[in-house]
N, C-alpha and C positions, 0 to 999 in steps of 0.2 A: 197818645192821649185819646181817649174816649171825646167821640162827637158831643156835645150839651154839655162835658164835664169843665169845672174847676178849677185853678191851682191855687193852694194856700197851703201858708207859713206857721206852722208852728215852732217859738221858740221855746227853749225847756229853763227853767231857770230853778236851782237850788235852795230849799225853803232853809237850809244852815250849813252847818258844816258836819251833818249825818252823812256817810259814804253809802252806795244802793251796793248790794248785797252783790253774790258775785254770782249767784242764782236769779236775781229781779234782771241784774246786766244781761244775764242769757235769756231769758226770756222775753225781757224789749229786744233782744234787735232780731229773737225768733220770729216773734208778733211784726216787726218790720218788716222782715226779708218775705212772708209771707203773705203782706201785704203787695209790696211790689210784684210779686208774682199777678195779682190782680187788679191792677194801676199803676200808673206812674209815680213813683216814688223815689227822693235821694234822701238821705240823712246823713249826717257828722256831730261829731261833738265839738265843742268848745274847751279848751284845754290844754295841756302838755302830754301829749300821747309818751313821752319818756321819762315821766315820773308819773305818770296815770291818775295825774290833778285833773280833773274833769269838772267843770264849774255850770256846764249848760248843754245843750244842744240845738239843732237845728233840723226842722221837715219838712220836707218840700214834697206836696202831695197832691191827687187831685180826689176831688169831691164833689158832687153833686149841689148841694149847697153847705153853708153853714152848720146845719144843725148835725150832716152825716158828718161833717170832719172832726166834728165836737164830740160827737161819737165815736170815732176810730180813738180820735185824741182822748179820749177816757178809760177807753181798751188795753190802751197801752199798760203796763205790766208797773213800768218804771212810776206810773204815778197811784199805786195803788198803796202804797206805806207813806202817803203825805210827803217821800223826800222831796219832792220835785212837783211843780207849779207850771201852766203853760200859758202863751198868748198866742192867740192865733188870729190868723189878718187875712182876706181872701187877695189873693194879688194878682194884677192884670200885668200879662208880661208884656210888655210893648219893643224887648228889641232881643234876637237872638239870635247867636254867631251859625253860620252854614260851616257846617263840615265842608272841607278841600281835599 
């Protein structure tokens, strides 16, 4: 993680029951994967990954402050057709495990 930087949560949440395109799908987690190439970043969805019910997701990123994660979080591909809704929280991580 980048010295002065941030980590916040974005959760993804479902605005009905519209499925995201199977082109929007590739292109969020392209816009991800080349994110993390440039910060710390994890992401997962919320779901049944073996019936491909996918109801939400999760992003765990870093940011500078607020207003840039809101930005990255607008960027993103998946919320550009209204399916999908975000909340985002800045989070202070206070405990985390040491690799052995």
């Amino acid at each position: 993680m980048k010295e002065g930087s941030t980590l916040f949560v974005r959760i993804d949440y479902k605005n009905g029951e519209s499925e995201v395109t199977e082109q929007v799908a590739i292109a969020s987690a392209q816009y991800l994967k080349q994110l993390s190439e440039e910060r710390y970043l994890t992401a997962g969805v919320f779901g049944d990954m073996t019936t491909e019910e996918i109801d939400g997701a999760m992003v765990i990123f870093e940011a500078e402050n607020l207003a840039e994660a809101k930005a990255i979080s607008d960027a993103d591909p998946v919320f550009q057709g209204g399916l999908y809704h975000y909340e985002i929280k800045q989070w202070h991580v206070m405990v985390t495990a040491i690799e052995q």
